[in-house]
C-alpha positions as CSV (number, residue, x, y, z in Angstrom):
1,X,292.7,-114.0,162.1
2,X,293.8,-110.5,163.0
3,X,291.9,-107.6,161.8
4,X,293.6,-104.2,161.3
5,X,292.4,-100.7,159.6
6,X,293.8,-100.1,156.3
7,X,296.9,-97.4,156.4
8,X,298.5,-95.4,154.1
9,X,300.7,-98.5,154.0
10,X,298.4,-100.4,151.7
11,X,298.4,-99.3,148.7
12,X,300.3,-101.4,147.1
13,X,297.4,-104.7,148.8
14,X,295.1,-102.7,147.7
15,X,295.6,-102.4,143.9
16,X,296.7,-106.1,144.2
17,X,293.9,-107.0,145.2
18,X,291.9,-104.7,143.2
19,X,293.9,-106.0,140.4
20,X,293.2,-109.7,141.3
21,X,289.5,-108.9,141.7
22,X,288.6,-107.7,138.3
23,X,291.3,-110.6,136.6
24,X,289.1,-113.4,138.4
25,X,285.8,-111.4,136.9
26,X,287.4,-111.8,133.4
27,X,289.2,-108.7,132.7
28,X,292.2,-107.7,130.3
29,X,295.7,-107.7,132.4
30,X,296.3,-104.5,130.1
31,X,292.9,-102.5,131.2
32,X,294.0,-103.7,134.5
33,X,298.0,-102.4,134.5
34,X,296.0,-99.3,133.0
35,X,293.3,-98.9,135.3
36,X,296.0,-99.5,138.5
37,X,298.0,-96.8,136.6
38,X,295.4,-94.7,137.5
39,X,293.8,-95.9,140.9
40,X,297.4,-95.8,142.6
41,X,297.6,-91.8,142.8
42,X,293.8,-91.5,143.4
43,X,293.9,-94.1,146.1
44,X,297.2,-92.8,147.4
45,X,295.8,-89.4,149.2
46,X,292.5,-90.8,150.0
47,X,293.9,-93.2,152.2
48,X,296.4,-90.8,153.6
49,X,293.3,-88.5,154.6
50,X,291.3,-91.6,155.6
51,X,288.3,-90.6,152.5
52,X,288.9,-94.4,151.8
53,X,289.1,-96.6,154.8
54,X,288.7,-99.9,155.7
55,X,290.0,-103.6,156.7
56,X,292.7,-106.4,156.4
57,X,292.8,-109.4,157.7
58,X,295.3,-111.0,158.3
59,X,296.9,-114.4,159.4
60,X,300.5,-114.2,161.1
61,X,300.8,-111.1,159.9
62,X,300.2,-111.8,156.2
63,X,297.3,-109.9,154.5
64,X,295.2,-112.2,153.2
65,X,291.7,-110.3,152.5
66,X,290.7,-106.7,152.3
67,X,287.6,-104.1,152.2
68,X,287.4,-100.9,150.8
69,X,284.9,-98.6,152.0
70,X,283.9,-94.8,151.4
71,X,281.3,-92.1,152.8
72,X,280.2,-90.5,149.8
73,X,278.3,-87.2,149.0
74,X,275.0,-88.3,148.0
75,X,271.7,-85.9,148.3
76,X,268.9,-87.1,150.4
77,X,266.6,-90.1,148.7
78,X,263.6,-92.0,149.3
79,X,266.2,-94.9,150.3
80,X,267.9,-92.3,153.0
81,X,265.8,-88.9,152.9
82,X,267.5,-87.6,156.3
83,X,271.2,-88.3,155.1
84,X,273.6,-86.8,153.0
85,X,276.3,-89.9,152.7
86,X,276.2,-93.0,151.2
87,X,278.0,-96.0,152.3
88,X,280.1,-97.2,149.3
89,X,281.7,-100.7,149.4
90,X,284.4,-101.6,147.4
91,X,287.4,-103.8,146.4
92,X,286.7,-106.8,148.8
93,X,289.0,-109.4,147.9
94,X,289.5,-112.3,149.7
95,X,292.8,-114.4,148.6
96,X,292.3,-118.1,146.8
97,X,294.2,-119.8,149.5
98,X,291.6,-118.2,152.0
99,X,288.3,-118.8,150.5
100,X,285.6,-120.6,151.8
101,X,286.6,-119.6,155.4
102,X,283.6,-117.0,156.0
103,X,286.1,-113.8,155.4
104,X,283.9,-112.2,153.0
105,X,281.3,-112.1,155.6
106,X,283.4,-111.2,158.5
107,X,284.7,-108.3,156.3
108,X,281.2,-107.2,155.3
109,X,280.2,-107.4,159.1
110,X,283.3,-105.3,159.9
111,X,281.9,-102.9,157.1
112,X,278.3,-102.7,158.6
113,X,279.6,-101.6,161.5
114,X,281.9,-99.2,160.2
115,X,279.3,-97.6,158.4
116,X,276.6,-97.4,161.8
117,X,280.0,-95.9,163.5
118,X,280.1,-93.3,161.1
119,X,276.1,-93.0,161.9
120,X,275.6,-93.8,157.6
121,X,272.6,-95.9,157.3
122,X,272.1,-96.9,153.3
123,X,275.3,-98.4,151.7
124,X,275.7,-99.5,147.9
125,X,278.3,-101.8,146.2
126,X,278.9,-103.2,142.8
127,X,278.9,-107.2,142.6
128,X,281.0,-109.7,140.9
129,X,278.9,-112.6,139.8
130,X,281.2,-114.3,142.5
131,X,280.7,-111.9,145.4
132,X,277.0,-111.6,144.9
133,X,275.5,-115.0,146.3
134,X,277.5,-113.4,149.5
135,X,275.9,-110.2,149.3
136,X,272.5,-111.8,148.8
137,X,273.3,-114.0,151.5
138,X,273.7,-110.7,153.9
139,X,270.5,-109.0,152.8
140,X,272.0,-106.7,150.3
141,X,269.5,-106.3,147.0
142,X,269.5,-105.1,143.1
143,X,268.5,-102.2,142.5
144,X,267.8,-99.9,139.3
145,X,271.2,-98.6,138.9
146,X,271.9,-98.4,135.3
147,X,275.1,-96.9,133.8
148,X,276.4,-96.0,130.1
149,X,280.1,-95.1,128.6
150,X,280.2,-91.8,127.7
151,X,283.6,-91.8,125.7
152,X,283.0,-91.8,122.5
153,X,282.8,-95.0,120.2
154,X,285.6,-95.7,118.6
155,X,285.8,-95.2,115.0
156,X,286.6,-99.0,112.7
């Protein structure tokens, strides 16, 4: 399996995959064509400026999994009280045909790594029920993250 940096290049495996992701967790395909709408342009400069960064993998050349990651402003805490950053983890997809072949993990290793590179030492990600036995599996943990929708209800 070859491994390569995410470029510029991606963006279209990226919301494919980000796309694919949040289908297989049971989301609308029109919340999704919206939400891709709108992750395109944002993704678009970050990976040009290398804000967003990450991995493929791929197999003669085909991409066939994928990790997002991010160093993200985040003011010192009792988890990290001598950093600044935060690792962020996101849009690891690893393709059906592909599955059960230890990518996730090799992507997540590949993201560990990354992360100590970049000297950040605390990293957070949102789980899938499917990606979280994984994450478990790793050493990753809950924590009390909690989060609310501020737009306002809809009226009937």
């Amino acid at each position: 399996m070859e491994v390569r940096p995410l470029t510029p290049d991606d963006v279209d495996l990226v919301c494919r995959h980000r796309e694919e992701m949040f289908r297989e967790a049971g989301r609308d395909d029109a919340v999704l064509r919206a939400m891709t709408e709108r992750f395109r342009p944002w993704l678009e400069p970050r990976l040009r400026d290398g804000s967003y960064f990450g991995f493929v993998l791929a197999e003669h050349g085909r991409a066939v999994a994928g990790i997002g990651l991010m160093a993200i402003d985040w003011p010192p805490h009792p988890a990290h009280p001598t950093q600044d950053k935060r690792g962020y983890v996101l849009n690891l997809y690893v393709e059906q045909s592909h599955r059960k072949q230890g990518l996730g993990r090799r992507l997540m290793q590949l993201a560990e790594d990354e992360f100590a590179r970049r000297d950040v030492q605390y990293a957070i990600l949102h789980a899938t029920e499917m990606g979280r036995p994984l994450y478990v599996a790793l050493g990753w943990h809950a924590t009390t993250e909690m989060a609310k929708d501020l737009r306002p209800a809809a009226c009937p």
